[in-house]
N, C-alpha and C positions, 0 to 999 in steps of 0.2 A: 289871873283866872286859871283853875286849873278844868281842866277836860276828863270826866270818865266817859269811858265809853261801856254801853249796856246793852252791845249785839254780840252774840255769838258768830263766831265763823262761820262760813260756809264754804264746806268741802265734799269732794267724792263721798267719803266716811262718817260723814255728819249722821248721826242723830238722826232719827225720823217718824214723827206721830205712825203709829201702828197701820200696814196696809200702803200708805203713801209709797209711789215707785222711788226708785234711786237718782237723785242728780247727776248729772256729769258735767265737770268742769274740767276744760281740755284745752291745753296747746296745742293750735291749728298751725302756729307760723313762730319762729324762734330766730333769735336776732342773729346766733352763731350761725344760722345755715339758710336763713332768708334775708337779713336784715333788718327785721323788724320783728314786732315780737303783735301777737293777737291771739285770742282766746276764744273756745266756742262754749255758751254756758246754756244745759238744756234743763230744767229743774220747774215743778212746781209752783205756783204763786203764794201759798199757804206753809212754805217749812220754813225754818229757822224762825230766826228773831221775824215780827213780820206781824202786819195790821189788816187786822178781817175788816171792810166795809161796810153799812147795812146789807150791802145788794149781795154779801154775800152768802144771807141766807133769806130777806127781805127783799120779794119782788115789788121791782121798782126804786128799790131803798137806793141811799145816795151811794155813789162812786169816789171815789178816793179824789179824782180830779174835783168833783164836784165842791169837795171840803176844805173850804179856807184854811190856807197857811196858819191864823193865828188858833187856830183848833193841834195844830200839830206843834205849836213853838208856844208855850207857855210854860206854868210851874206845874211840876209834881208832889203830892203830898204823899210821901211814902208811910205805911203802916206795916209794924213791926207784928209778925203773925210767927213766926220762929220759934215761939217760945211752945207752940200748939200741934196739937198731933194734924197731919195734915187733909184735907179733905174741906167738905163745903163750911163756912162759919155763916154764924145766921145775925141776923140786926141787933140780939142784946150785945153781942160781942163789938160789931160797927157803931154800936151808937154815940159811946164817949168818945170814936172819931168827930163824927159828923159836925159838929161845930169850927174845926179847924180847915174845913173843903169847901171851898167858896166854886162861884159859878165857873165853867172855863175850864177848872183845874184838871189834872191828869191823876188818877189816883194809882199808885202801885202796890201790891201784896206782897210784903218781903218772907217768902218760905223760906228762905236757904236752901233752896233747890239746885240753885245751880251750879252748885257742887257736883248735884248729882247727874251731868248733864253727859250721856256715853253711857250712863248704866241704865239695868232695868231698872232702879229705885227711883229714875224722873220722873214716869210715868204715874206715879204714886203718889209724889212727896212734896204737892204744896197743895195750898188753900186757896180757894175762889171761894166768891159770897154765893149764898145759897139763895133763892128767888124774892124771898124778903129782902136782904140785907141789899141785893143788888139793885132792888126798887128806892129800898132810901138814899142809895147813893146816886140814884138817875133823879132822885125829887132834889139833892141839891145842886143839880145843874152842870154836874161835871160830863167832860169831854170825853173820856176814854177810861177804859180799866184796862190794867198790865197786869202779868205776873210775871215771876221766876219759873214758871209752871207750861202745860204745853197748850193746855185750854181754858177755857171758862168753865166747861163742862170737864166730868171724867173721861178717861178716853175712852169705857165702855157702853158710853151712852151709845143710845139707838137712835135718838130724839132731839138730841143737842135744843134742850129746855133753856139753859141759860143760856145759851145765843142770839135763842131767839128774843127771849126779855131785853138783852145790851142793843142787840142793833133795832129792834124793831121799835124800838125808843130813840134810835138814828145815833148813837154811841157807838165808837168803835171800842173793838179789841185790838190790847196787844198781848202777844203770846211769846213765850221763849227768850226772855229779857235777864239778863248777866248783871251781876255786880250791885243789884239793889242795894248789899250789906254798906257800900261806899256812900249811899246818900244819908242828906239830914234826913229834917223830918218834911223840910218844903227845897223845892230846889228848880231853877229855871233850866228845863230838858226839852231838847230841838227832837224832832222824831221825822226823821225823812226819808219816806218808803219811793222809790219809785214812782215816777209817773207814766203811769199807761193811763192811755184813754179806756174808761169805762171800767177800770180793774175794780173788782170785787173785794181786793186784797193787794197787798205788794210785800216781799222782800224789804228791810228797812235798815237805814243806821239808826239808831237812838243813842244819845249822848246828852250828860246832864253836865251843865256849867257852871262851876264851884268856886266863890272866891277863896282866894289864897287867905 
């Protein structure tokens, strides 16, 4: 079995959706001058690689804890959008998907974005479905949407519309996911954010596992 991994790092200097304050990831204790080594990590629940909950824009909506493991450890069916200028795609372009996305599954948008991940050009340069296309894909029963990308929405939205459509249909998001270009077209991918009680969201690894 081979292992990719589809999180971005997290550092001081990461990346960061527009406006969101700075991280900091710090050695508190070092094993040359304490004998042990320990970190103090102070950052956001929503940057990097990392999974919006209903409740994070949906009052009442479910909490990360609340959401069965087998909702986060299933297949993904990734879709090849790379070849398209970037921005919202609408359901003519989703539909010759839709018959290969069964109930459960995890679907991802492969922009090639995450090339661009440190430039201004991330902020821009992939595709999320447009309020249509992301209703057909909530009608076949899928568990989550990803991108290569930093939102569902533009980052200049006021309104964050398609958020609201994923979670208020109790679908999470993932946002800021690495390495799409590496998957087939289905592939069995563990997504394991954090457990806080009551988190709206969490920091996440996301990793898909590939037979040899």
């Amino acid at each position: 079995m081979r292992v990719v991994d589809l999180t971005h790092p997290f550092a001081n200097d990461m990346p960061l959706y527009p406006g969101l304050p700075t991280p900091s990831f710090q050695d508190i204790a070092q094993v040359e001058r304490d004998g042990y080594a320990m970190s103090e990590y102070l950052l956001l629940n929503h940057i990097g690689t990392h999974v919006d909950a209903p409740a994070h824009q949906i009052a009442g909506g479910e909490t990360l804890d609340d959401i069965p493991l087998e909702r986060l450890v299933t297949e993904a069916v990734t879709i090849d959008v790379s070849h398209r200028e970037p921005g919202p795609i609408g359901r003519d372009e989703i539909e010759p998907h839709l018959e290969r996305i069964g109930s459960g599954d995890l679907v991802f948008l492969y922009s090639d974005n995450a090339r661009n991940w440190g430039t201004d050009a991330y902020w821009t340069g992939w595709t999320y479905p447009d309020a249509d296309a992301s209703r057909a894909l909530i009608d076949r029963g899928i568990s989550a949407i990803g991108f290569d990308g930093p939102s569902a929405d533009p980052v200049d939205t006021t309104t964050f519309d398609l958020h609201r459509v994923w979670l208020g249909a109790g679908r999470m998001i993932l946002e800021n996911l690495a390495n799409l270009d590496l998957l087939p077209a289905r592939a069995q991918v563990v997504v394991a954010p954090m457990k806080v009680r009551a988190a709206n969201g969490a920091p996440a690894r996301v990793f898909a596992l590939l037979p040899d």
